[in-house]
N, C-alpha and C positions, 0 to 999 in steps of 0.2 A: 420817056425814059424813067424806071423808076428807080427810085431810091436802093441803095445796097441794104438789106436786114442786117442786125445784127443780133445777137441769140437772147435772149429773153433775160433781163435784168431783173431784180427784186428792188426795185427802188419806191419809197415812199412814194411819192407822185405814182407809179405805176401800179401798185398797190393799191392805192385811193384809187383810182380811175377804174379798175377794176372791183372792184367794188362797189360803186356806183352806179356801174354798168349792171350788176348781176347782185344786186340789195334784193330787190322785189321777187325775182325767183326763188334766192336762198331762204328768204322769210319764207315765202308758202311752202317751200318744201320744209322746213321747220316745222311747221307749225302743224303738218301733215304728221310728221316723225315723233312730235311730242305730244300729239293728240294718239298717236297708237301708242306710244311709248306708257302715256296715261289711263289707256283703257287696260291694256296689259297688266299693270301697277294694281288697277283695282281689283282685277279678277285674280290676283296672287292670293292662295290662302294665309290664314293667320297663324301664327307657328306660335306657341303659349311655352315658357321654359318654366319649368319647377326643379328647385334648389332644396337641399336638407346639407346642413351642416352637421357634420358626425367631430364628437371631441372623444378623443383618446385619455380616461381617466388613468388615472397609475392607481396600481395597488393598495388597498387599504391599510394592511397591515407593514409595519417598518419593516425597511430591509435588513437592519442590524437583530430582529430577529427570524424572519423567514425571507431568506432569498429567494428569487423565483428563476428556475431553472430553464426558462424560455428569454433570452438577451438576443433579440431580435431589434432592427431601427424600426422607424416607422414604413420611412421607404421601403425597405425588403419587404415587411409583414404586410403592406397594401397591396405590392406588385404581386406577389405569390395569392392574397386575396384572392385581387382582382383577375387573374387569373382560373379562379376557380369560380365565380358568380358570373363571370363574361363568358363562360364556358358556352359554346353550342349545345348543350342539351337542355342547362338553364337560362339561355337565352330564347331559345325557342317554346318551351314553358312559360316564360314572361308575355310572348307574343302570343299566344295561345289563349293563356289566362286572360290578357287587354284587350285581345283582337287589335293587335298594331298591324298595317298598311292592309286593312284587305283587301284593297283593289290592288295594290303591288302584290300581293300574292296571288293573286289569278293569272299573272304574267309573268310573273318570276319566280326564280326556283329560292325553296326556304335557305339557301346560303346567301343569294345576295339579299332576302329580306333578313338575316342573322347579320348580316355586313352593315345595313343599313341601320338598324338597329346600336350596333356599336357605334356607328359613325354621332347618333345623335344622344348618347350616352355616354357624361362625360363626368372622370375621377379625378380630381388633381387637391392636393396638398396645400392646404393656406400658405401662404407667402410667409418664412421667417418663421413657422410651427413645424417642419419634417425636417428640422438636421438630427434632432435627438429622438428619445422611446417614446416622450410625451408629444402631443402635438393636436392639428385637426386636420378635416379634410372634407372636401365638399361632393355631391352628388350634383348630376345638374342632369334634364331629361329634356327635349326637344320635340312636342308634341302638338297633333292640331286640336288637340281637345285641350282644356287646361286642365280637369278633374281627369282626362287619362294620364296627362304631364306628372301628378301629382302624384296619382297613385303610381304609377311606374316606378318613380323616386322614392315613396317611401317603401313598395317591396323591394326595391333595390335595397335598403338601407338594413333594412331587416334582416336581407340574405348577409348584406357586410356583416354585421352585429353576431347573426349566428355562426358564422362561418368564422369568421376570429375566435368565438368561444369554443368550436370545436376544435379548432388548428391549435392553439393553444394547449389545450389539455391532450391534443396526439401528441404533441412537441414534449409535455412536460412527460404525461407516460410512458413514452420512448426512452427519453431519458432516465427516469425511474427504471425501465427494465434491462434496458444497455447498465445500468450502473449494479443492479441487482443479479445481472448474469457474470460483467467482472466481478463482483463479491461471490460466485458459487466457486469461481476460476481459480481466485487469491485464497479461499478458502481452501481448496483441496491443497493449494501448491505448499500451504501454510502445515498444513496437517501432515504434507509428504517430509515437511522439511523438520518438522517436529519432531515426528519421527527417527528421522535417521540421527539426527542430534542426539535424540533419549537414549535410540540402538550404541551411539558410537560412545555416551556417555556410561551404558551399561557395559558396554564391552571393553572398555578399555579404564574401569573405574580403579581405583590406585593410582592410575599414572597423569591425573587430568592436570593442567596448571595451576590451576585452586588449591591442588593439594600440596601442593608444593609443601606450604608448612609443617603439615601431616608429614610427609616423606619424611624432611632434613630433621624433623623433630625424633622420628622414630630411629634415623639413622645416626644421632645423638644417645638415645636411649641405649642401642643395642651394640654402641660403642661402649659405653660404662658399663653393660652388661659383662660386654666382651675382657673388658679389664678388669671388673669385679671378679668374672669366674677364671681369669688369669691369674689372678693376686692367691684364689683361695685352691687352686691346683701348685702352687707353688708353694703353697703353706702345706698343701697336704702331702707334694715331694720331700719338703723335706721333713713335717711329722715321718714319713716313711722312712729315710734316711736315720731319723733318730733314734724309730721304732725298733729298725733292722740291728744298730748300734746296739741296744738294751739289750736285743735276743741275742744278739752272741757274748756280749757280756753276762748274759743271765745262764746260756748254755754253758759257757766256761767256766761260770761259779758251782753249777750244778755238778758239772765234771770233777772240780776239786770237791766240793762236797762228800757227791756218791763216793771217790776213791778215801774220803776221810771214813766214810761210813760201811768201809768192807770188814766183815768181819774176819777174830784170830781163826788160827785151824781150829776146826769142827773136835769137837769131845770124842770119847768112845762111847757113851750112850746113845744109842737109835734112835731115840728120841729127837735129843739132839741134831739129827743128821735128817730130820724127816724135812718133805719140803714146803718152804714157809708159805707154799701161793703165790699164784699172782698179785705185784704191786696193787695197790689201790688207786681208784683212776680221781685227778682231780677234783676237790667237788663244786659244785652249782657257783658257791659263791665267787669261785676268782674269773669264771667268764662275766658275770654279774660286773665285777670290782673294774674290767677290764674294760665293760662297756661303759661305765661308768667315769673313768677317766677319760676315754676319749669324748664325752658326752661334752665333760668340762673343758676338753680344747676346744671344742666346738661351741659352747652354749657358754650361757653366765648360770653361775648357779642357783637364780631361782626362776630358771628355766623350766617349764612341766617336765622336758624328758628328762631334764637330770635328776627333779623330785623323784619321779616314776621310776627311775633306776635305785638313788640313793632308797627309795621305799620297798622294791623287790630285794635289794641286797641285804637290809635288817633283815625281813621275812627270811631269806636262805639263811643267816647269821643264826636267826635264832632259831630253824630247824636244826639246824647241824648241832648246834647247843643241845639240843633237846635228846636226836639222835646217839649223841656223844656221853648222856647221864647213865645212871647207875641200872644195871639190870634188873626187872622184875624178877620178882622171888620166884616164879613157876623157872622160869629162867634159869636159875640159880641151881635149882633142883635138878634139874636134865642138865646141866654143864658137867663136862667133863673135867676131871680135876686137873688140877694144872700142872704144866711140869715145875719142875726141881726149880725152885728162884736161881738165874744165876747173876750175878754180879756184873752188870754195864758199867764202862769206864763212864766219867764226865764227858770226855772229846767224842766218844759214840754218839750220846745223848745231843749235846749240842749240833755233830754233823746232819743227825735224825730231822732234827729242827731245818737246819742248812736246806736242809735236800727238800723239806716239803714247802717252804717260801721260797726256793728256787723255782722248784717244780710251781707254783700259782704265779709265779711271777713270770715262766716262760708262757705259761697261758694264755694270761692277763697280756702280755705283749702280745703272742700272734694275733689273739683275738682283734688286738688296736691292730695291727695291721693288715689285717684282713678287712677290717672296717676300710682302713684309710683307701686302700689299693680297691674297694670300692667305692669310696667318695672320690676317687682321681680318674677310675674310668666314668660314673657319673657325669662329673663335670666336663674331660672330655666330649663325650658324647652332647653334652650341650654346648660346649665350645661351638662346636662342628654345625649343630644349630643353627646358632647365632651368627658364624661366618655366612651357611646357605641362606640367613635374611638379609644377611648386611649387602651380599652380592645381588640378591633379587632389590630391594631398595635403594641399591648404587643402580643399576642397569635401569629403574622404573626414572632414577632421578636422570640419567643421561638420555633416555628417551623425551623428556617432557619437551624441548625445543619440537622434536617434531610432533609430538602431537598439540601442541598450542599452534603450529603454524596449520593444522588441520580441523582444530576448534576454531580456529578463528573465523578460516572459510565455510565450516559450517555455522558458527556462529554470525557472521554480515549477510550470506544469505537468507538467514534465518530473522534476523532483525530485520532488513530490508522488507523482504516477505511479508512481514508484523505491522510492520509501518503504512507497508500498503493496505494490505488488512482493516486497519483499522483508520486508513483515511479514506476509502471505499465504503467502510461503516457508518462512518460519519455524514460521506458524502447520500447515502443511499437514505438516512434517517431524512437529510434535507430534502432532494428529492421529493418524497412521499409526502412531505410537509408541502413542498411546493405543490405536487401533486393534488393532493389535499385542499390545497388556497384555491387551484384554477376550476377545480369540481365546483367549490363554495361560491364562486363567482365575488371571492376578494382578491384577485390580481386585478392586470392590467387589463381593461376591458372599453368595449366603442359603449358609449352612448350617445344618443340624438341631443345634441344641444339647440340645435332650429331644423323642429323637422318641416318637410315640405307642405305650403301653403296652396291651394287654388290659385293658381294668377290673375289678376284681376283684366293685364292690358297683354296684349303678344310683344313681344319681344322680336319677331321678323313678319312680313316687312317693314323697315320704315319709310312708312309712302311720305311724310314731311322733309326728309332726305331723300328721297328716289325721285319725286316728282320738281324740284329745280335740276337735277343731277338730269333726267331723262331732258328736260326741256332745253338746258344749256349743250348737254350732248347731242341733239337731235337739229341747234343750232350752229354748232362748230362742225357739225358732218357735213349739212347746207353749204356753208360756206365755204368746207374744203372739197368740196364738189365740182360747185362750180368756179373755185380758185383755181382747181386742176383742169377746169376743161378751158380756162382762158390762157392758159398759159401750154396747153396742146393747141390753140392757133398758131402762136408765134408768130405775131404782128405787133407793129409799132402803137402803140398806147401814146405818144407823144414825142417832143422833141427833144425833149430830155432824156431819150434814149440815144439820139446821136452824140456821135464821138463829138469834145470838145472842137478840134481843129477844121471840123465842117460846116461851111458858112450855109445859112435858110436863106433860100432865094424868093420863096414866096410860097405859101400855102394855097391850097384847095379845097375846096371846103366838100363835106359827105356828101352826094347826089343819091339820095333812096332807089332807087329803081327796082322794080319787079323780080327782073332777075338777078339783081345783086341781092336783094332781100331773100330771095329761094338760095343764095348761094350760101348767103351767114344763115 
C-alpha cells in the first residue's frame, strides 16, 4: 500500500534535497551556457563613442546698446537645429561621406540605415546649462571605428555651428524685413493722414480751435469798430441837423435881406430901366470856406487837410482881391461912360452887403451838408460792413466746437499714426543693427569648447561586466531547469512533507533496479 501524495511543497529541506540531487547536472549545463555565453561576448564588436562639447557664447557687444532681434531658448534653437542637421538628406551625406554600415547597406534600404544612424547619434543639453539663451550641449556618435566616431562628431559639430549662424541671421533678416515692410505700411498711412489733416486745416482755416484768440480778438476789434463808426454817424446826424438849422436860417435872412434890397420905382430915363443882368454867381471862395469848416469839425487844425484847405482859400482870397482892383487903362479907354451917379440910401448899401454874406453863407452851409450827408452814407455803408464780419466771425466762433471735435479725431489718428511711425523707425534702425551684429559673427554664437577626441578604449561591450553577468546567468538557468523538471515529478523528497498528524511506521530503503532506473 502506498503512501497518499501530497502536492509538492517549497520547504527548505525539500529545496536542499533537490539540489543535491540535480548540483552536478546544473553545473555542467552552466558551465556549457557560460562558456557559449563567453565565446559570444568575445566575438561582439567594439563600439568606440566620440563626444564634442559645443558652448553656447552670448553676444559680444552689450545689449543696453544693440539688442539682438533673435530671443530664442536654447532648447527651442537646438530642437529646430537639430532638426535640420538630422534631416535625411544630411544624414545620408554623412553616411556617404564616412561609409557608415556598409554591410547594412547591402541589406537594407537607406531609411533604416538613416534610422540607424540617428539611433547612434546623440544631442542632449548639459545638465542645469538649457533653461536660459546661454548654455552647452554635447554631441556624442556611436561607432566601430574610433577615428570614424570622431570624425562623425566633429562634422556633426560643424554642421550645428554653421547651421545656428545661418538660422540666426534668416531669424534676424526676417525680422529686419517684416519690420521694414510695417514701416512702408505706417508710412503711407502716415502720409494719407497728413494729408487730410493739411486738406481739412486748409479748408476750413479761420474756424480751427487755435484760432480761437484770433477770432474773439477780431470780434473785439470790429465791435469798437462798430461803435466808433456809430458815435461818428451820430456826430454826423446831427452836424446835419444843425447844418439843415443854419440853411434855413441863412435862407430866411437872405429873404429879409433881398426884400430890404428891392429897389424904389424905376426913373423915366431908359437908362435907368435897362436890365441889370444876371446876378453874379457865388465865388470860389465860400465853397472853399465851407469846406473848410467842415474840415475843422472833423480834423484838429493842424491837420494837412485843413492846412490844404486853409491854403487854397488865401490863394481864392487873394485872386478875387486881385480880380476886384482897379481897371487897366486900355480898359478905361474902351469903357463906356457911365450913367448919371445916382444917389444909394445907406440901408440899400448895407442889405447889398446882407444879401451877398447871406448868399456865401447859404453856400458855405449846403456845401457842409452835402459833405456831411456824405460822410453818413460812407460810414453807413461801412457800418454794414462791419455787421457782415461781425456775423461771419460770430458763425466761425459758433462753429469751432465742431470742428475741434473733428480736429481732434483727425488729429489722435494722426499722432497715433506718428507714434507708430516712429517706433517702427526705431525698431527697424535696431533691427539692421542687429542684423548687422549676426552677419559680423558678434551675436549669440556655438563654439567647440571640447571638440571630439579619437577614443582610446570602446565604450560597448563591457566584457568585465558581461562575462560574471553571462556566467551567473547561465548558472541561475541550470538551476531553474532542473528545479523545474524536479518538481514536474511530484514525488516525496522526504518525511517532512507528511502532514504533522501521520505517524512513520517504518521506512524502506531505494532498491536501484534496472527498470526502475530506465523509469527515472
Amino acid at each position: 500500500m502506498s503512501p497518499t501524495r501530497a502536492a509538492p511543497q517549497f520547504l527548505p529541506l525539500s529545496i536542499l534535497r533537490m539540489l543535491c540531487k540535480q548540483i552536478v547536472p546544473a553545473c555542467a549545463l552552466a558551465l556549457v551556457l557560460a562558456g557559449a555565453a563567453a565565446w559570444v561576448i568575445s566575438r561582439m564588436p567594439d563600439i568606440y563613442r566620440a563626444e564634442a562639447v559645443v558652448l553656447v557664447d552670448s553676444q559680444k557687444i552689450p545689449e543696453k546698446f544693440v539688442s539682438s532681434t533673435v530671443q530664442v531658448s536654447l532648447q527651442d534653437n537646438l530642437n529646430a537645429i537639430k532638426q535640420q542637421v538630422l534631416s535625411a538628406n544630411r544624414i545620408q551625406e554623412i553616411a556617404e561621406e564616412f561609409h557608415l554600415y556598409e554591410q547594412e547597406r547591402g541589406v537594407k534600404t537607406i531609411d533604416e540605415v538613416i534610422e540607424r544612424v540617428r539611433r547612434d547619434l546623440s544631442v542632449e543639453l548639459e545638465r542645469g546649462l538649457g533653461g536660459g539663451r546661454s548654455g552647452a550641449f554635447r554631441i556624442t556618435f556611436d561607432a566601430a571605428s574610433p577615428k570614424l566616431a570622431a570624425g562623425v562628431v566633429n562634422r556633426v559639430t560643424q554642421l550645428f555651428i554653421r547651421e545656428n549662424f545661418r538660422t540666426r541671421e534668416q531669424r534676424a533678416e526676417g525680422t529686419s524685413e517684416f519690420i521694414e515692410r510695417e514701416l512702408k505700411i505706417a508710412k503711407q498711412r502716415l502720409d494719407q493722414q497728413e494729408a487730410s489733416l493739411s486738406e481739412y486745416k486748409r479748408r476750413w482755416v479761420g474756424e480751427l480751435p487755435q484760432q480761437e484768440p484770433a477770432l474773439l480778438g477780431a470780434l473785439n476789434r470790429l465791435q469798437t469798430e462798430l461803435i466808433g463808426n456809430q458815435e461818428a454817424i451820430d456826430r454826423a446826424q446831427q452836424n446835419s441837423v444843425m447844418l439843415e438849422n443854419t440853411l434855413r436860417f441863412a435862407e430866411s435872412s437872405l429873404a429879409t435881406a433881398t426884400r430890404a434890397l428891392t429897389p424904389p420905382p424905376a426913373p423915366a430915363d431908359p437908362v435907368a430901366r435897362r436890365d441889370p443882368g444876371p446876378a453874379a454867381p457865388p465865388p470860389p471862395s465860400a465853397a472853399l470856406r465851407a469846406q473848410l469848416e467842415q474840415a475843422r469839425l472833423r480834423y484838429y487844425e493842424d491837420h494837412p487837410e485843413v492846412k490844404r484847405l486853409r491854403l487854397e482859400l488865401d490863394r481864392a482870397l487873394a485872386e478875387e482881391a486881385r480880380l476886384a482892383g482897379p481897371l487897366k487903362p486900355a480898359e478905361t479907354e474902351t469903357r463906356a461912360p457911365d450913367p448919371p451917379k445916382v444917389e444909394v440910401p445907406v440901408s440899400v448899401q448895407q442889405a447889398a452887403v446882407d444879401v451877398k454874406r447871406e448868399q456865401e453863407r447859404i453856400a458855405m452851409t449846403k456845401g457842409q451838408i452835402e459833405m456831411v450827408n456824405e460822410e453818413i452814407a460812407r460810414r453807413t455803408r461801412e457800418r454794414e460792413k462791419i455787421l457782415d464780419q461781425i456775423r461771419a466771425y460770430q458763425s466761425r466762433v459758433e462753429t469751432l466746437p465742431i470742428r475741434e471735435q473733428q480736429l481732434a479725431a483727425l488729429t489722435r489718428d494722426y499722432e497715433t499714426s506718428k507714434a507708430n511711425y516712429h517706433s517702427l523707425l526705431d525698431k527697424k534702425i535696431n533691427a539692421s543693427m542687429a542684423t548687422d551684429m549676426e552677419r559680423s559673427d558678434q551675436s549669440e554664437r556655438f563654439t567647440i569648447a571640447d571638440p571630439a577626441r579619437v577614443p582610446a578604449k570602446p565604450v560597448k561591450p563591457r566584457r568585465l561586466l558581461l562575462y560574471p553577468a553571462a556566467a551567473l546567468g547561465a548558472f541561475a538557468f541550470s538551476l531553474a531547469l532542473f528545479f523545474g523538471l524536479e518538481l514536474k515529478k511530484n514525488l516525496f523528497l522526504g518525511e517532512w512533507e507528511l502532514p504533522p498528524d501521520l505517524r512513520v511506521l517504518g521506512r524502506i530503503a531505494t532498491i536501484q533496479t534496472p527498470l526502475r532506473a530506465e523509469t527515472h
